[in-house]
C-alpha positions as CSV (number, residue, x, y, z in Angstrom):
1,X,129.5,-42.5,-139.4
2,X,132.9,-43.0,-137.5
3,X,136.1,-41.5,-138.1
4,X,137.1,-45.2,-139.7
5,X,134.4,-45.9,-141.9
6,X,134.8,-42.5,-143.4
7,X,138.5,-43.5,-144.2
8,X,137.8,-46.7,-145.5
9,X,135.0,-45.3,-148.2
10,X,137.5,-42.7,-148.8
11,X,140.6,-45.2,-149.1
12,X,137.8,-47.4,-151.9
13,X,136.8,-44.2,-153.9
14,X,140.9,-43.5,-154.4
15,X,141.4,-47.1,-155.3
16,X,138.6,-47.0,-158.0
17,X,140.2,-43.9,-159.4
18,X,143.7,-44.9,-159.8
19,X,142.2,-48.0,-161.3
20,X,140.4,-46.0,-164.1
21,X,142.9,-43.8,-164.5
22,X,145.9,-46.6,-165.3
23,X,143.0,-47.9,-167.2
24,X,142.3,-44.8,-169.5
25,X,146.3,-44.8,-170.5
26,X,146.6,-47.7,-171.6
27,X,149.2,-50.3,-172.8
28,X,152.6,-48.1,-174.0
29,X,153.5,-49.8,-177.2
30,X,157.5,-49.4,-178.3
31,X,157.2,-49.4,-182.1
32,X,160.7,-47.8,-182.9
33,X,162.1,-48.7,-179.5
34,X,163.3,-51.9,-178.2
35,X,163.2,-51.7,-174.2
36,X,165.2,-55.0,-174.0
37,X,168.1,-53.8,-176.1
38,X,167.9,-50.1,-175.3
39,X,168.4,-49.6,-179.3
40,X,166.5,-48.4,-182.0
41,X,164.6,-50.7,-184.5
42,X,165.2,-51.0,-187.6
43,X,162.3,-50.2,-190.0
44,X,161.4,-53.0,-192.9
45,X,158.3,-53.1,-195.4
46,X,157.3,-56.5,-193.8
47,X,156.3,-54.4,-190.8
48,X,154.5,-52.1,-192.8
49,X,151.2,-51.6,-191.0
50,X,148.4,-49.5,-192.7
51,X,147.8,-47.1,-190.3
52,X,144.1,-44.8,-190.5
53,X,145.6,-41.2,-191.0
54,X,143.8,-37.9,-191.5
55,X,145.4,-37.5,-194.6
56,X,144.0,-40.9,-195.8
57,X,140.8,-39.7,-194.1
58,X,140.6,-36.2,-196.0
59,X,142.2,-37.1,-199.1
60,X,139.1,-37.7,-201.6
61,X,137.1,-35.0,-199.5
62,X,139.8,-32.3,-201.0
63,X,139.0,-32.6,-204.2
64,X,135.2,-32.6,-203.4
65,X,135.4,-28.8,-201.9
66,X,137.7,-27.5,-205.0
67,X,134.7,-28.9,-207.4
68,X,132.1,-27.5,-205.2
69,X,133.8,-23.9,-205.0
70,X,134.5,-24.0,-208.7
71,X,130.6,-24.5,-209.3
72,X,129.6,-21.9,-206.9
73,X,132.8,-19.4,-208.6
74,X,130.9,-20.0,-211.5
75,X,127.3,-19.3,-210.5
76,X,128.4,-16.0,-209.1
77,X,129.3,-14.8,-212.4
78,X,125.7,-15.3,-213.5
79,X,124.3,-11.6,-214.8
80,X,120.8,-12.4,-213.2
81,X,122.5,-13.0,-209.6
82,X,124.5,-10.0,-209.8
83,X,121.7,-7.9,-210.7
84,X,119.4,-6.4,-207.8
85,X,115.9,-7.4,-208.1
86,X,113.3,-4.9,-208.7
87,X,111.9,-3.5,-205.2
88,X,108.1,-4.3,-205.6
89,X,108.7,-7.9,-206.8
90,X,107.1,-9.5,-203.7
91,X,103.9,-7.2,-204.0
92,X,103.9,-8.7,-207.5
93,X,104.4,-12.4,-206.5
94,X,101.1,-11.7,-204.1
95,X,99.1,-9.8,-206.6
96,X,99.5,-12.5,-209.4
97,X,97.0,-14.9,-208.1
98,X,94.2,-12.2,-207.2
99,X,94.7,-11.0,-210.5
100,X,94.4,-14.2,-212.2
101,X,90.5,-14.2,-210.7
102,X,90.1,-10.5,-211.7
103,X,91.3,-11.3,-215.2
104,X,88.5,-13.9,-215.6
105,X,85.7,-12.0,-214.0
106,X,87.0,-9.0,-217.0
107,X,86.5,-11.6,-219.7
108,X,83.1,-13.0,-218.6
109,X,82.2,-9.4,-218.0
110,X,83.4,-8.4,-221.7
111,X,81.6,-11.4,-222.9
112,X,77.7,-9.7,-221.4
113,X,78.5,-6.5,-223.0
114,X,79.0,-8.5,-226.2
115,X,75.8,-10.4,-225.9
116,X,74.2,-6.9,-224.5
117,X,75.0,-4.7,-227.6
118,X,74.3,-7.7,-229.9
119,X,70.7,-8.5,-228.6
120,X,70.3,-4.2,-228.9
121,X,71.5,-4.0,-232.2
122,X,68.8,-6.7,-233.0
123,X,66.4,-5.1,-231.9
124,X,65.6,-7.2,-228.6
125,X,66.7,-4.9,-226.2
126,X,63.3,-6.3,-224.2
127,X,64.7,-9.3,-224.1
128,X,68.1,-8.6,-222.4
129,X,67.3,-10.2,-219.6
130,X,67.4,-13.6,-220.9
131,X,71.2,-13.2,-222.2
132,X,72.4,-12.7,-218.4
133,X,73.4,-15.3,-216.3
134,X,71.5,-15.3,-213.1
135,X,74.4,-13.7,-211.2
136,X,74.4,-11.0,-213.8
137,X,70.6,-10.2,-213.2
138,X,70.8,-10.0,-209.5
139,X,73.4,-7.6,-209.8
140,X,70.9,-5.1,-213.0
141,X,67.5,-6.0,-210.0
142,X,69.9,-5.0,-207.1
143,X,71.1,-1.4,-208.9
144,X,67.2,-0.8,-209.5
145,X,66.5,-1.3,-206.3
146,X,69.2,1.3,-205.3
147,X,67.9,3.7,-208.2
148,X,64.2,3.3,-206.7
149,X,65.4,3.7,-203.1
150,X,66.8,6.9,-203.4
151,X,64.0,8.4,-206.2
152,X,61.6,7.6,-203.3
153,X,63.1,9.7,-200.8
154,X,61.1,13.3,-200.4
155,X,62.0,16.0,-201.6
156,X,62.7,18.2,-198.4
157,X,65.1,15.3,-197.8
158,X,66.6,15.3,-201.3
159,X,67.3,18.9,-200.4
160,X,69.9,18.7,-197.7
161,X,71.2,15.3,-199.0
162,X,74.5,14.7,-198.9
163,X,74.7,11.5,-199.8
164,X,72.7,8.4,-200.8
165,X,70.7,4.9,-199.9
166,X,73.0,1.9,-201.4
167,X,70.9,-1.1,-202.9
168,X,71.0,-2.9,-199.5
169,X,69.4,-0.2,-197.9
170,X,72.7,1.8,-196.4
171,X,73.0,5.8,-196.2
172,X,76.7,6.5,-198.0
173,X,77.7,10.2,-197.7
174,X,78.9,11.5,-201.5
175,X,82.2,12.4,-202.9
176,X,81.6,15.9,-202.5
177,X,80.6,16.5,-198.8
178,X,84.1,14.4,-198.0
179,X,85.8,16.8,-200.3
180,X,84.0,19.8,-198.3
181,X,85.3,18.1,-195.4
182,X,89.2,17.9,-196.0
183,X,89.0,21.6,-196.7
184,X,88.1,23.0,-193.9
C-alpha cells in the first residue's frame, strides 16, 4: 500500500466516525428556549406533554416492597422460626423411611409369635410349621442348619474354638475372643 491510499482509508474511517457520532447526539430540542427570540417560553397546560418519568415508572412498585417487607416483618416474629432446630433433625428425616419398613417387618414378626404360642397352647406345637409363611420357614431350616453345623464339628476342634460356623457355612470368631483381644 502507498503512502496515498493509506491516507485516503484513513481520511474514510474519520468521516464514518464523525458521521456516527453527530448521529448518536442527536437533534437538540429548545423546549423552554426560543432560539429565534433569544427569550424564554412561556409554559401553558395546552403544551402539557406526558412525559415517562421514573417516578411514574416506580410509583406502584413502592407500595409493592412496603407490603412485601411487612409480610416478611411479620413472619420473623413467628416462635417456630426463631427457635433453633434440634441438631439431629436430618438423621431423623433419613431414618424415617427405613423405619417405616422396620416397623412393618416388627408387626408381621409379632403376628408369628401370636400364631406360634397359639398353635402351642393348643397343643399343635407339631404342627408349627404350617402357620409360618414360607419366608418364615426358611429362616427356622436355615438356624438348624447352623445349629447342626457347628454340633458336627469334633470335639478336639470344639476345644480350641473360638468362635462358630454361621448357617451359610462361614467361621465367625465369638464375642469373647474379641473382648480378649481389646485387652491386651
Amino acid at each position: 500500500m502507498s503512502l496515498a491510499e493509506t491516507s485516503e482509508t484513513r481520511k474514510a474511517r474519520l468521516q464514518e466516525l464523525k458521521q456516527r457520532k453527530e448521529a448518536s447526539q442527536g437533534i437538540i430540542k429548545n423546549r423552554n428556549f426560543d432560539p429565534e427570540s433569544r427569550t424564554l417560553k412561556k409554559h401553558t397546560a395546552s403544551e402539557d406533554v406526558e412525559m415517562d418519568t421514573v417516578e411514574k415508572n416506580i410509583d406502584g412498585l413502592a407500595q409493592l416492597v412496603i407490603a412485601e417487607d411487612e409480610e416478611k416483618r411479620a413472619e420473623e416474629l413467628n416462635v417456630f422460626n426463631i427457635a433453633p432446630k434440634r441438631p439431629n433433625w436430618d438423621l431423623k428425616r433419613e431414618t424415617d423411611k427405613k423405619l417405616a419398613k422396620l416397623e412393618r417387618k416388627t408387626q408381621e414378626a409379632i403376628h408369628t409369635l401370636i400364631r406360634q404360642r397359639l398353635a402351642a397352647q393348643k397343643g399343635e406345637s407339631d404342627d408349627i410349621r404350617l402357620y409360618l409363611t414360607r419366608n418364615e420357614h426358611t429362616l427356622f431350616l436355615q438356624r438348624e442348619r447352623c445349629i447342626q453345623l457347628n454340633s458336627d464339628l469334633p470335639e478336639d476342634m470344639l476345644q480350641g474354638r473360638r468362635g462358630r460356623i454361621n448357617c451359610h457355612g462361614e467361621y465367625h470368631l465369638d464375642q469373647s475372643y474379641y473382648d480378649a483381644i481389646s485387652r491386651t
